[in-house]
Biopython code that builds the backbone (N, CA, C, O; Angstrom):
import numpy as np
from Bio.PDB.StructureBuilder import StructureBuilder

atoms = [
    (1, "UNK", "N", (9.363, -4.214, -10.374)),
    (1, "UNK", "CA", (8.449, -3.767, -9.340)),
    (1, "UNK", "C", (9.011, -4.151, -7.963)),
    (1, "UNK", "O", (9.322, -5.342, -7.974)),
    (2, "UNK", "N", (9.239, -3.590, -6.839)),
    (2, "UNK", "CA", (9.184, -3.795, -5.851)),
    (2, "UNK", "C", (8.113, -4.270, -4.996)),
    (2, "UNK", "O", (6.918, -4.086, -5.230)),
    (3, "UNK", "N", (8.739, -5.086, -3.674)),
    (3, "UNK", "CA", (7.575, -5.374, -3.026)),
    (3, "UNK", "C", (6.505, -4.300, -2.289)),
    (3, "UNK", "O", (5.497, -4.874, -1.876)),
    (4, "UNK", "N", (6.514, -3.882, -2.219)),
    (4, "UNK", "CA", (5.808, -2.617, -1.667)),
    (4, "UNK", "C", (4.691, -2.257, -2.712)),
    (4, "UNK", "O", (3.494, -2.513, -2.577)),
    (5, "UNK", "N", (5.235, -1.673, -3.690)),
    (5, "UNK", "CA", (4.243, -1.218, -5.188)),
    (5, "UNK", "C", (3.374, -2.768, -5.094)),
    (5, "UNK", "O", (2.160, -2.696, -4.906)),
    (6, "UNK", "N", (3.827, -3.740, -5.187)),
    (6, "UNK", "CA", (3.022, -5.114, -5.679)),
    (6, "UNK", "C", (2.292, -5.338, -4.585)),
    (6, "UNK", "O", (1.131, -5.584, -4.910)),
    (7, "UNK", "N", (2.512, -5.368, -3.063)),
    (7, "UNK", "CA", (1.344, -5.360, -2.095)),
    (7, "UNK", "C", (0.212, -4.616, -2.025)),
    (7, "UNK", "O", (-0.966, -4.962, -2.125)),
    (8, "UNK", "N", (0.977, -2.972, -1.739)),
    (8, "UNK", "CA", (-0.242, -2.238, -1.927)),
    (8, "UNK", "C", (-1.372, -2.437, -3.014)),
    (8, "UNK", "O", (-2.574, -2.418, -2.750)),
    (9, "UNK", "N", (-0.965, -2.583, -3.956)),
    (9, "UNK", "CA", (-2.183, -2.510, -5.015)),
    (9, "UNK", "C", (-2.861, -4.043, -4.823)),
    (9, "UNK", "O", (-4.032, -4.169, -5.179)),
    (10, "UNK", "N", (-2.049, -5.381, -4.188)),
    (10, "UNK", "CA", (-2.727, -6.269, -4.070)),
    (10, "UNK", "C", (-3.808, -6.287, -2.945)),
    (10, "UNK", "O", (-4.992, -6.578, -3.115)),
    (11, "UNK", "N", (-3.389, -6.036, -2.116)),
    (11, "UNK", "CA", (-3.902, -5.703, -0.719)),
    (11, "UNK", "C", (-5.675, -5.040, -0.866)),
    (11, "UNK", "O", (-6.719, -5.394, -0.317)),
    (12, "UNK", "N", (-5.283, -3.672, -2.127)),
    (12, "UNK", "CA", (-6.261, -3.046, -1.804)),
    (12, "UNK", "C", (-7.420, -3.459, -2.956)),
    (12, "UNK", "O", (-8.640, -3.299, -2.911)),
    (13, "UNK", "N", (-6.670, -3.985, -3.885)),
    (13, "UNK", "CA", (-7.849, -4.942, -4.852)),
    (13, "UNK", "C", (-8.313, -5.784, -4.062)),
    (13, "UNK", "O", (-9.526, -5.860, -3.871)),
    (14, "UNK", "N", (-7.606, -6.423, -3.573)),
    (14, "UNK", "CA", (-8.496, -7.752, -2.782)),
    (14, "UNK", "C", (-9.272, -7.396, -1.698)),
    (14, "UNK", "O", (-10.118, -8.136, -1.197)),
    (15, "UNK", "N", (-8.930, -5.968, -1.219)),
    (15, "UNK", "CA", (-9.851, -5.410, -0.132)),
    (15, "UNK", "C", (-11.175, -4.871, -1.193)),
    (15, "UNK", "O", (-12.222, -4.551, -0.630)),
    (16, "UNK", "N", (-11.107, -4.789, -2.600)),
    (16, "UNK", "CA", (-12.012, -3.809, -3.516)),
    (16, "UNK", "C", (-11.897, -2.538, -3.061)),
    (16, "UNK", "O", (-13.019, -2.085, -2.832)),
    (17, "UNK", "N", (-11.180, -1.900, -2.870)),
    (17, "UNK", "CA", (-10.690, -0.558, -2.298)),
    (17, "UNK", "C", (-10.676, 0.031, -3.833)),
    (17, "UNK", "O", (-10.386, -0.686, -4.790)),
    (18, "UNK", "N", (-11.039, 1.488, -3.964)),
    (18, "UNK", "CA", (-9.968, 2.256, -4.959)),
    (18, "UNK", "C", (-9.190, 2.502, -4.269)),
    (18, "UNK", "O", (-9.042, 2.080, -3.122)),
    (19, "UNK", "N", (-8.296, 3.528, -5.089)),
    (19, "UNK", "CA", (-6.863, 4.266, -4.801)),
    (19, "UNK", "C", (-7.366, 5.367, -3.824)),
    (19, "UNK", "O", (-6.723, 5.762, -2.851)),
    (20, "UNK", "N", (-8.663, 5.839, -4.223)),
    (20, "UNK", "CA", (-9.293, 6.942, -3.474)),
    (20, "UNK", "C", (-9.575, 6.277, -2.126)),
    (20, "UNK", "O", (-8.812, 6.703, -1.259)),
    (21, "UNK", "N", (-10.346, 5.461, -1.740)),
    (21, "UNK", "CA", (-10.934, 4.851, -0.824)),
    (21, "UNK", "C", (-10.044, 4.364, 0.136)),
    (21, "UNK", "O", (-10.374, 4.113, 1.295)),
    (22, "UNK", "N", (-8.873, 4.219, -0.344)),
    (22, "UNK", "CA", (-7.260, 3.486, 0.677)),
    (22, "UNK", "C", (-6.979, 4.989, 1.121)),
    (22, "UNK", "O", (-7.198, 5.334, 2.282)),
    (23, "UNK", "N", (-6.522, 5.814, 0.231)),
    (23, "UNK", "CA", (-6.183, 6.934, 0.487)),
    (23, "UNK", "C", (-6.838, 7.578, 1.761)),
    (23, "UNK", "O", (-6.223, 7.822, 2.799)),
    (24, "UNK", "N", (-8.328, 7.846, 1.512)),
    (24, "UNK", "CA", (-9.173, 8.314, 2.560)),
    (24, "UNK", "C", (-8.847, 7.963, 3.822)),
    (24, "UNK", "O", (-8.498, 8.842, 4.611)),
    (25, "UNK", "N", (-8.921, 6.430, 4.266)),
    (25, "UNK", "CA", (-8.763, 5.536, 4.812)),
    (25, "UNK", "C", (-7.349, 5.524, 5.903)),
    (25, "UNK", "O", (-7.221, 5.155, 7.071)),
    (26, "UNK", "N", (-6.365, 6.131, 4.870)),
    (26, "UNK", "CA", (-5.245, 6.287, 5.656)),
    (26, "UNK", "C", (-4.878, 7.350, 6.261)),
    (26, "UNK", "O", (-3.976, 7.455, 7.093)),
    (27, "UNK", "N", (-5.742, 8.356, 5.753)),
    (27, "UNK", "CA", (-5.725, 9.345, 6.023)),
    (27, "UNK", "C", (-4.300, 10.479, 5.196)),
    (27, "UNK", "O", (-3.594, 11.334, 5.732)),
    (28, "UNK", "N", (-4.343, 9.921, 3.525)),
    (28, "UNK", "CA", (-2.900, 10.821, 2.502)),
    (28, "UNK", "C", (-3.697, 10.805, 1.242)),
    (28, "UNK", "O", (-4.752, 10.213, 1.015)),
    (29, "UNK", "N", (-2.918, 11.646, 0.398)),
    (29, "UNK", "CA", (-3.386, 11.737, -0.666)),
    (29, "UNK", "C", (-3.581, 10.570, -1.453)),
    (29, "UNK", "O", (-2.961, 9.586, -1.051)),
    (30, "UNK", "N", (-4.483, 10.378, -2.762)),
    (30, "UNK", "CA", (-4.568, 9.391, -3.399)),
    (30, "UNK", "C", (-3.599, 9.724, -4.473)),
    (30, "UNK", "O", (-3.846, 8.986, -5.427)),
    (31, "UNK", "N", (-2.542, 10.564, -4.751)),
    (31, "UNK", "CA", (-1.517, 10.446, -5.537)),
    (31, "UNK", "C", (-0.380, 10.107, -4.849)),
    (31, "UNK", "O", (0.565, 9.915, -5.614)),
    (32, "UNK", "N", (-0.205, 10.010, -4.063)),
    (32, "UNK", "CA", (1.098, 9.089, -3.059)),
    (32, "UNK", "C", (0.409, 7.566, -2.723)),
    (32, "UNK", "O", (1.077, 6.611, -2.328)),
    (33, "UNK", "N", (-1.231, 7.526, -2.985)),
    (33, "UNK", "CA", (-1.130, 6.019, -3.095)),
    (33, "UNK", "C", (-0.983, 5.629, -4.559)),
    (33, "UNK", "O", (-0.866, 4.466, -4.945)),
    (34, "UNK", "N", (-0.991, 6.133, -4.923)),
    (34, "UNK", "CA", (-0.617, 6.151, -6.902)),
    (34, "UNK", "C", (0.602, 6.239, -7.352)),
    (34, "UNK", "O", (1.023, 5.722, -8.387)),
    (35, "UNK", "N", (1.248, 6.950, -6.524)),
    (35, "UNK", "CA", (2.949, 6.970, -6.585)),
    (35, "UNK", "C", (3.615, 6.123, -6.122)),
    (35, "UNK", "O", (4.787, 6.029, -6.487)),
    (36, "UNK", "N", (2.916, 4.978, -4.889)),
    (36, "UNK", "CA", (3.753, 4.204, -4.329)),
    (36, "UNK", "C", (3.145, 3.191, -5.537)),
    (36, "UNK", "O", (4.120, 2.722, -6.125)),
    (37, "UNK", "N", (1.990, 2.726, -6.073)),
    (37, "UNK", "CA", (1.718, 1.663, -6.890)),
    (37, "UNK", "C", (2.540, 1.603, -7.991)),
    (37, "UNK", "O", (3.135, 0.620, -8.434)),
    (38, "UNK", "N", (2.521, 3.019, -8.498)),
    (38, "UNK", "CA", (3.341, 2.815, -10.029)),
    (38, "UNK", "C", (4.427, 3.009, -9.628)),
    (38, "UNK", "O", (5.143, 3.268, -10.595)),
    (39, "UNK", "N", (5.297, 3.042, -8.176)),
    (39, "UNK", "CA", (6.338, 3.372, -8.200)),
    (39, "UNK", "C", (7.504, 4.715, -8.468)),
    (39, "UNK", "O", (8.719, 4.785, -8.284)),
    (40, "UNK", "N", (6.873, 5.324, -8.789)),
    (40, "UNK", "CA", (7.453, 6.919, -8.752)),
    (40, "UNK", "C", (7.969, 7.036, -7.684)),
    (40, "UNK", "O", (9.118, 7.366, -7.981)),
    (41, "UNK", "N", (7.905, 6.989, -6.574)),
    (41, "UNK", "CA", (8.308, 7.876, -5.415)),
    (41, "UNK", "C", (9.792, 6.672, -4.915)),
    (41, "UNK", "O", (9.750, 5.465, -4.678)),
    (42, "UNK", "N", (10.669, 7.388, -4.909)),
    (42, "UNK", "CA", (11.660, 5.955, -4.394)),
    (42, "UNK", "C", (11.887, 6.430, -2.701)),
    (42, "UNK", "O", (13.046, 6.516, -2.296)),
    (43, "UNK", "N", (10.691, 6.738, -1.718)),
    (43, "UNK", "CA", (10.796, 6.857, 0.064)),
    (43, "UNK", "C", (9.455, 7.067, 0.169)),
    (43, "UNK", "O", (8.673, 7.839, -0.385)),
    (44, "UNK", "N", (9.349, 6.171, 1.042)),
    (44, "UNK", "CA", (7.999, 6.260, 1.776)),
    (44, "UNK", "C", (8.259, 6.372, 3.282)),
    (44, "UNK", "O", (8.864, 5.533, 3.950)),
    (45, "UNK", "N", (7.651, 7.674, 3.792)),
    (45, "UNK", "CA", (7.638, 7.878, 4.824)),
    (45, "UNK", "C", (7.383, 6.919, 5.878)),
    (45, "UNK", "O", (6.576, 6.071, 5.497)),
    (46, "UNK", "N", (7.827, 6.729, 7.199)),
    (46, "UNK", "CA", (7.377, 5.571, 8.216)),
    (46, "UNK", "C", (6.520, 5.748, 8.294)),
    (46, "UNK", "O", (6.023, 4.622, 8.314)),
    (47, "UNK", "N", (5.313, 6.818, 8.422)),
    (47, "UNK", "CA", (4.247, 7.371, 8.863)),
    (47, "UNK", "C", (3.439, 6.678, 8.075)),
    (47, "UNK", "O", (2.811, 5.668, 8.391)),
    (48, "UNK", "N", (3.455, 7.337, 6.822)),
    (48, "UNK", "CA", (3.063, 6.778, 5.531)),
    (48, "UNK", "C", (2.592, 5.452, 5.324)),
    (48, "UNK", "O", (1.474, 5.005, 5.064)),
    (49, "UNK", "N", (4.167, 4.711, 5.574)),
    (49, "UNK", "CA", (3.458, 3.100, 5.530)),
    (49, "UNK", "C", (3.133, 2.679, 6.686)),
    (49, "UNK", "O", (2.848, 1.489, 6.551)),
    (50, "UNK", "N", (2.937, 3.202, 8.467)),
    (50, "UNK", "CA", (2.255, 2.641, 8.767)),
    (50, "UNK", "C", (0.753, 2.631, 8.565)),
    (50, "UNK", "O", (-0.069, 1.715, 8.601)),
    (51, "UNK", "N", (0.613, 4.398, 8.262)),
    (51, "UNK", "CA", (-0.965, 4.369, 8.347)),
    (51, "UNK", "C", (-1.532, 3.491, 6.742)),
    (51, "UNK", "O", (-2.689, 3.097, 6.886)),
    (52, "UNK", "N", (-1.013, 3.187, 5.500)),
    (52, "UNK", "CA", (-1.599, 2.708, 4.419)),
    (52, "UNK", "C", (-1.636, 0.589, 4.950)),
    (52, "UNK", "O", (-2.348, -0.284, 4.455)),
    (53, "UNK", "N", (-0.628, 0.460, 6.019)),
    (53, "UNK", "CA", (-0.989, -0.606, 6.864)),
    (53, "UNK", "C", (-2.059, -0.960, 7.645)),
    (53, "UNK", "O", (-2.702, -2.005, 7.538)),
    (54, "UNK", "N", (-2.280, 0.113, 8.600)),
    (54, "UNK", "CA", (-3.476, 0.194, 9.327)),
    (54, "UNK", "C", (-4.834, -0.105, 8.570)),
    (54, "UNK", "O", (-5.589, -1.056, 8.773)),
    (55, "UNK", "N", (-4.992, 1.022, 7.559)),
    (55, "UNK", "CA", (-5.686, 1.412, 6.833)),
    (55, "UNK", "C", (-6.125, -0.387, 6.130)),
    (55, "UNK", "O", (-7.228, -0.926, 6.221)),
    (56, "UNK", "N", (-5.100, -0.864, 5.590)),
    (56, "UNK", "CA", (-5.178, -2.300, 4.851)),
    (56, "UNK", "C", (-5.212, -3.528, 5.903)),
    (56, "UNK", "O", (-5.160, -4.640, 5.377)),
    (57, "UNK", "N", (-5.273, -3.496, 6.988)),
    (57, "UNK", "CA", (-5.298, -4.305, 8.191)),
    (57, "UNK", "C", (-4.353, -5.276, 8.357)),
    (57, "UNK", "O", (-4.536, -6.435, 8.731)),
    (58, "UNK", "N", (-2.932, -4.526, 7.940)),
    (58, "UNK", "CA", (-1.669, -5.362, 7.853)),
    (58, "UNK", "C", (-0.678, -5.008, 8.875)),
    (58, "UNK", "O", (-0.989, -3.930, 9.381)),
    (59, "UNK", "N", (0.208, -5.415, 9.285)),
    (59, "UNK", "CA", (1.243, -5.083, 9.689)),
    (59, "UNK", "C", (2.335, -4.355, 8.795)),
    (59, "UNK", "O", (2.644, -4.868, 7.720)),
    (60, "UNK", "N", (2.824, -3.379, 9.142)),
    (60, "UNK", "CA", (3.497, -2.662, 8.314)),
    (60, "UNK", "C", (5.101, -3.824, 7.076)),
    (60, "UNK", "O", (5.333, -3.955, 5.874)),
    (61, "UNK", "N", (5.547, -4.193, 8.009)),
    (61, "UNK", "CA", (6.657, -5.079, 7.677)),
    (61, "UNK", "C", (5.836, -6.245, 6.729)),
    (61, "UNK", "O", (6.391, -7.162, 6.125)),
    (62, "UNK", "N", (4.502, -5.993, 6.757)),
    (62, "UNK", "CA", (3.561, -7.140, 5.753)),
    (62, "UNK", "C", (4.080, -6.098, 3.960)),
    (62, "UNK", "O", (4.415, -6.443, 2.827)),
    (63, "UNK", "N", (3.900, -5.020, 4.548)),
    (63, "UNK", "CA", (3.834, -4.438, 2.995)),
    (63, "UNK", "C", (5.001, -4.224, 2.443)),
    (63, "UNK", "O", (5.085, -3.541, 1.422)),
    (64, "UNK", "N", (5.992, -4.730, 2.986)),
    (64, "UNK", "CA", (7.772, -4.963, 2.640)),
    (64, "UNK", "C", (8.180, -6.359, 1.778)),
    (64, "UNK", "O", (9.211, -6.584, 1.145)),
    (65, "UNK", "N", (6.813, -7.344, 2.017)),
    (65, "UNK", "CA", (7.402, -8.538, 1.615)),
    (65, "UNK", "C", (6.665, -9.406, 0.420)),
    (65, "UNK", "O", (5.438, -9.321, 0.402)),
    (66, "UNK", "N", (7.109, -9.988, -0.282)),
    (66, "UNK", "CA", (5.989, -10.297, -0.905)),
    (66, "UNK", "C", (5.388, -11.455, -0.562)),
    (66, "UNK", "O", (5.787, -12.223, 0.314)),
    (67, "UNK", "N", (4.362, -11.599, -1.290)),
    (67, "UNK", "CA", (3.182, -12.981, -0.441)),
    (67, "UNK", "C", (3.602, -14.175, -1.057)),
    (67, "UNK", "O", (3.425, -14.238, -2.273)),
    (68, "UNK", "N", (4.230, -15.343, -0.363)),
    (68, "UNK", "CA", (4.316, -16.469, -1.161)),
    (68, "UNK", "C", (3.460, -16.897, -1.923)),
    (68, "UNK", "O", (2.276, -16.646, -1.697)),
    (69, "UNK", "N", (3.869, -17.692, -3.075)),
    (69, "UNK", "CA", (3.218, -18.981, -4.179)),
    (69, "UNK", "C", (2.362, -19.303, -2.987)),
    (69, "UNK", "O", (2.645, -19.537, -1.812)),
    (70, "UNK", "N", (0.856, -19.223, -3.864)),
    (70, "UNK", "CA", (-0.079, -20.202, -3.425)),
    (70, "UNK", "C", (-1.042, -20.035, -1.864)),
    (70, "UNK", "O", (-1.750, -20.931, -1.406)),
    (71, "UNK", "N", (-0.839, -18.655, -1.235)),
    (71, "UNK", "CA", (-1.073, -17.895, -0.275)),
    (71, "UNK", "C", (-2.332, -16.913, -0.827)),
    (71, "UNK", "O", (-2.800, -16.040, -0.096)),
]
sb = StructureBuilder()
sb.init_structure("model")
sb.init_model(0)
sb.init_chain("A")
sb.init_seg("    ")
for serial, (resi, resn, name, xyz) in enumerate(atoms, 1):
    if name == "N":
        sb.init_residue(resn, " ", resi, " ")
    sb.init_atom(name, np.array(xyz, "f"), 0.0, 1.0, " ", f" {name:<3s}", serial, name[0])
structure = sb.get_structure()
């Protein structure tokens, strides 16, 4: 898994988001937020991850990295 797939879906559980509800939110489909979780898609647009950032109240370069142990 990459970091990206493992944020998003953390991000938006811990927000209690669905896939639908992030999607809305960011204003993209909920199968490109489904594609970036399971990983299918190997490019995500800049656009893309800033608005699923916005949307998650992160900084974009947040959804690049993963969250340390114990955070």
């Amino acid at each position: 898994m990459t970091p990206i797939q493992i944020r998003v879906r953390e991000l938006r559980t811990d927000r209690g988001l669905s896939q639908e509800a992030l999607a809305d939110l960011a204003g993209v489909r909920q199968g490109t937020v489904s594609a970036i979780e399971r990983g299918v898609t190997t490019r995500i647009d800049l656009d893309v991850l800033e608005r699923l950032a916005k949307a998650l109240q992160v900084e974009p370069g947040d959804l690049l990295r993963t969250r340390k142990r114990g955070k």
